[in-house]
N, C-alpha and C positions, 0 to 999 in steps of 0.2 A: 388476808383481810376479806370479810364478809363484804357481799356485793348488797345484798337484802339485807333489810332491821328488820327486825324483827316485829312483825305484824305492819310490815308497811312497805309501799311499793319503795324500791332500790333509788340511787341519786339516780343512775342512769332514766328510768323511765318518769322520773320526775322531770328532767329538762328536755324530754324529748314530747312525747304525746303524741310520734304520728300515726300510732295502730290507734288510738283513739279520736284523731281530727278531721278523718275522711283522706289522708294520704293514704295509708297502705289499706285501709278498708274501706270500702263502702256502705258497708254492714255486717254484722256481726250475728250469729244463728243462735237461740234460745238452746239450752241443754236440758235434758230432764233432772228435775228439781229447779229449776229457776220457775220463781213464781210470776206470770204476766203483769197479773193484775198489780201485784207489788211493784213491779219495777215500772211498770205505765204511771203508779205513784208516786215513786221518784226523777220522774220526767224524762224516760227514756223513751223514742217513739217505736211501738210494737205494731210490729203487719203481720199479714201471711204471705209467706213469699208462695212461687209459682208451684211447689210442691206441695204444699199447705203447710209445713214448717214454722212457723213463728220466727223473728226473726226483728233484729231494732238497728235505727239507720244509724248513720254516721254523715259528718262529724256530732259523736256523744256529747248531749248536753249535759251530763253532768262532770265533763272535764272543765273546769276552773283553774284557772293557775297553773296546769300542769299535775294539779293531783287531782282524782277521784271525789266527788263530793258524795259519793253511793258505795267505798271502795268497800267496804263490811256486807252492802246487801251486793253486790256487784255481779252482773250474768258471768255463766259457768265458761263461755267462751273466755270471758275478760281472765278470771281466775286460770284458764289452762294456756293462753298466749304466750312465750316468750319470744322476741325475733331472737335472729338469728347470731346480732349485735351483744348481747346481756349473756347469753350461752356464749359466746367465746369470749367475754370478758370472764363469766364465771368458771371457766374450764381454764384461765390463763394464759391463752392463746395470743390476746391482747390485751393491754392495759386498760384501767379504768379511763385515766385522760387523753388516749389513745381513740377510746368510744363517744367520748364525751365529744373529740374534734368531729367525728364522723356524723353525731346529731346533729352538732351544729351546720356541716358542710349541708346533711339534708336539708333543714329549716330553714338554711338559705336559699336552695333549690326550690322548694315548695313556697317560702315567700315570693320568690322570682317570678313563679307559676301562676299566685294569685295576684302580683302586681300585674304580668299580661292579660289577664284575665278580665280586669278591671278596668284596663287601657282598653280593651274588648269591648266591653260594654257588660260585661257577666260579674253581677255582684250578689250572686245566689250565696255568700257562705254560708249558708245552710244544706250544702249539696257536699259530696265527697268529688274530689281534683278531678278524678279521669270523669266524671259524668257532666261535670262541668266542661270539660275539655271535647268532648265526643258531643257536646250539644252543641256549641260553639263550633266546630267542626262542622256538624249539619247544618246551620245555620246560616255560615259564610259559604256552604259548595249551595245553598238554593237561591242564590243569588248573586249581584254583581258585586265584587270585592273593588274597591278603591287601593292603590296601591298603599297608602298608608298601612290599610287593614292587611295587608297580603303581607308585609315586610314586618306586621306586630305578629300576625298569624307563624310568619317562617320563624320567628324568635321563639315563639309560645312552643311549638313544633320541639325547637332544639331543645327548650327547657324541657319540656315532659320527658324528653328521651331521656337525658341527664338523671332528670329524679328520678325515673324507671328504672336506669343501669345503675344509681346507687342503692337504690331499696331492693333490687334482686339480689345486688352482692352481698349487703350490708344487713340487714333486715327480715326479709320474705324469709320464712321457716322453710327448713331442709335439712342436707350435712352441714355441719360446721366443719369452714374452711380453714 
């Protein structure tokens, strides 16, 4: 059973979204032949990163629903990604509904992240998790913490590890295990 239709991203990356929500990326780097100026068109936000690299942030605005609203003009990064999940479904390793538990078990995680988050006081979603996470971070160690904040901080803590140690197994590109 085909994982991909044909000309169209797989169920798998349809119910998940987290290379393009600002979980597993924070940004994504322009390839040669992606056109800037077209895709600044389609509302994707283009900088230079610290190498002069072009390069568009995350969480991607043109993810909607879970699918692509750019997926025909979509950067070369987007087009060569697969994690690590979709390869060992597509090699047989694991099942489709096997993969499908393991999005969900993330999405969980990562909502977990953004419910402490918000419990925080951090309602950037327009930022990718770890930046939001690392600012929040600096912001509580430059000042006095309330125990409340310190026992929502130790939770926020455990979650990040959690989605971390799922998206390195599950996810982040490498061998497939």
């Amino acid at each position: 059973m085909p994982i991909v239709k044909s000309g169209g991203p797989s169920e798998l990356c349809t119910s998940c979204g987290l290379c393009c929500n600002g979980v597993i990326f924070a940004r994504g780097s322009l390839r040669s032949g992606d056109d800037p100026s077209r895709l600044r068109e389609l509302g994707l936000r283009i900088r230079a990163g610290a190498n002069g690299a072009a390069r568009f942030a995350q969480p991607c605005p043109a993810l909607c629903d879970g699918l692509c609203r750019i997926y025909e003009e979509r950067p070369g990064h987007c087009r060569e990604f697969e994690c690590v999940l979709l390869k060992r479904v597509a090699a047989g390793r694991i099942s489709a509904a096997a993969g499908l538990r393991t999005i969900r078990n993330a999405l969980q995680c990562a909502n977990r992240v953004t419910d402490l988050l918000r419990e925080l006081g951090d309602r950037d979603e327009g930022s990718p998790l770890a930046l939001r996470f690392r600012r929040l971070n600096q912001r509580l160690a430059s000042g006095a913490v309330g125990r409340r904040e310190a026992e929502l901080f130790g939770r926020l803590t455990v979650a990040v590890h959690e989605l971390n140690m799922l998206l390195a197994k599950s996810f982040y590109p490498g061998q497939i295990g």
